[in-house]
C-alpha positions in Angstrom: -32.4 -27.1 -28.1 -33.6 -26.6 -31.6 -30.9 -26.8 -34.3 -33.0 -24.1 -36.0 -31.9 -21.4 -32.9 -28.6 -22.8 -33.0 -28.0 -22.0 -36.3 -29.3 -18.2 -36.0 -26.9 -17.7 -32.7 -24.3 -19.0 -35.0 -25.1 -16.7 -37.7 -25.4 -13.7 -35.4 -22.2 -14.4 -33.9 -20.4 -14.7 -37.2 -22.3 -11.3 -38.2 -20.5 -9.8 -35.0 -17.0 -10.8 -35.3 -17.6 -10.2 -39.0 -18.5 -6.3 -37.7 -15.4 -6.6 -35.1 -13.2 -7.7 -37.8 -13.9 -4.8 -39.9 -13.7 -2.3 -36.9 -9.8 -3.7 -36.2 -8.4 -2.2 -39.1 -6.9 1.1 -39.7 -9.4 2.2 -41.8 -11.6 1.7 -38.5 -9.3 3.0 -36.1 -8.9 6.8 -38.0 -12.8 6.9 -38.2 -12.7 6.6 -34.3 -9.8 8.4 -33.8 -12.1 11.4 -36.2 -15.0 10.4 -33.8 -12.7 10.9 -30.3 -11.3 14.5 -31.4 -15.0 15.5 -31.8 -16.1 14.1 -27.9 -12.6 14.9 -26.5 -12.8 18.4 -28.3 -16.4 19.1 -26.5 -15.2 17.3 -23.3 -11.8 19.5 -23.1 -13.3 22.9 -24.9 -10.6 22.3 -27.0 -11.6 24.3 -30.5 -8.8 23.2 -33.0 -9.6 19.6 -32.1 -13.4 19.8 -33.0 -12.4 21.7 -36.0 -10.1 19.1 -37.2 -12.9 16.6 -37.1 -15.2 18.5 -38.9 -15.8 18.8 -42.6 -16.0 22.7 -43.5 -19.7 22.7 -44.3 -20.8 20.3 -41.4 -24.3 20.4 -40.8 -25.5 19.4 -37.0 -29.4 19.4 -36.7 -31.0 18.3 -33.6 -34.1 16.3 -34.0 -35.8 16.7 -30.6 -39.2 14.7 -30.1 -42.0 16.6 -28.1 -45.1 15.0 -28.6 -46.7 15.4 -32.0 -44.1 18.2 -32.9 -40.3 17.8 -34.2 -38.9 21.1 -34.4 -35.2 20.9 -36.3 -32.7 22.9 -35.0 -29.4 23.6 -37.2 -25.6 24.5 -35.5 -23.1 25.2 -38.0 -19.1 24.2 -37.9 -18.8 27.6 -36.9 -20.7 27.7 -34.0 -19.9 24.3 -33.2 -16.3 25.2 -32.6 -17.5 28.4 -30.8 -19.3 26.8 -28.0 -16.8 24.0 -27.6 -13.7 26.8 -27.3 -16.1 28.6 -25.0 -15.9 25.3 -22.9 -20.2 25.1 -23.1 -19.2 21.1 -22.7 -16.2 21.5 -21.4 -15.5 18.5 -17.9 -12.6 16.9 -16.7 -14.8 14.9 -14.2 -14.6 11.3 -15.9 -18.5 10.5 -15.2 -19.5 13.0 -17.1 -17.6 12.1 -20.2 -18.8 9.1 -21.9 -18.2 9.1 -25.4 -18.8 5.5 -26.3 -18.2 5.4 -30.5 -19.7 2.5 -32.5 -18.7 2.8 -35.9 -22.0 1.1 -38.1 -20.7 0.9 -41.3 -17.8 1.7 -44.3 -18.1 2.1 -47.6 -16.4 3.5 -50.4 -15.3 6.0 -48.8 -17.9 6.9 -46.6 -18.9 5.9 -42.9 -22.1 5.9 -40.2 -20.9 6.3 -36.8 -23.1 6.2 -33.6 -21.9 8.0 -30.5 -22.9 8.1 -27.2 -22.5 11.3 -25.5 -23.2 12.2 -21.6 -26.5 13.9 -22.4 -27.2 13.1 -26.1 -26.4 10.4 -29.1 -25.2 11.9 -32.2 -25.1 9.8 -35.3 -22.3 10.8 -37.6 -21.7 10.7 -41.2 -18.6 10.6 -42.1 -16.3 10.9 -45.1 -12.8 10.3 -46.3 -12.1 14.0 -47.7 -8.5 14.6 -49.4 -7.2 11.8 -47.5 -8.6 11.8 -44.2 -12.0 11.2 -42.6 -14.0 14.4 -41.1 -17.6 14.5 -39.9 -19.9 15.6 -42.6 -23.2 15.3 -41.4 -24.6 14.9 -37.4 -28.3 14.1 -36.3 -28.3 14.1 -32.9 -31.0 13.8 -30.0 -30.9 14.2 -25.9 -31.3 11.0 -24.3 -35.0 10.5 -23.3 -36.6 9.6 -20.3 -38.8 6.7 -21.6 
């Protein structure tokens, strides 16, 4: 094999457990622990949960892709804790509730988190506000068919 390839799988491997590393300490674990009160919220219709992950002034835009057109659509924290009390994703059948969190990056306060819902991903913004992490921001789009 060529030492050249041997040298980038090395390199890759070190970027992963450098990634992994990060991701085992506590700074990593609240931003997933932030991340599961948002899917566990939805999952469980649970209202105060959701609202506990959520920065006051969350913004939540879907970026759908039909064709040539993108039309944005905007939820507020408001309604977001509305339809998850109202159980709109509310399951207790375990197939139905993936909620696989990758947290990207940290910084300074601040941190990009991917998550895989049942029907959608959402990538999350988050930041460390008075003391504790909340969801600032979410893009989010419905799994496509391609």
């Amino acid at each position: 094999m060529n030492p050249r390839y041997l040298l980038i799988a090395a390199m890759v491997m070190l970027a992963g457990a450098a990634q992994a590393e990060q991701c085992a300490s506590k700074t990593c674990n609240d931003i997933v622990a932030v991340a599961h009160d948002y899917t566990d919220g939805w999952y469980n219709g649970d209202g105060p949960r959701m609202k506990r992950a959520i920065y006051e002034k969350l913004v939540k835009r879907e970026i759908p892709q039909n064709g040539d057109k993108t039309k944005i659509s905007d939820l507020s924290p408001e309604g977001l804790v509305f339809y998850t009390a109202k159980g709109t994703g509310a399951t207790s059948e375990p197939g139905l509730r993936r909620n696989d969190v990758k947290v990207l990056d940290i910084y300074n306060g601040m941190a990009m988190v991917r998550v895989d819902m049942q029907d959608w991903v959402d990538y999350m913004q988050m930041a460390k506000i008075d003391g504790r992490w909340q969801i600032v921001n979410v893009i989010w789009s419905r799994h496509s068919n391609e």
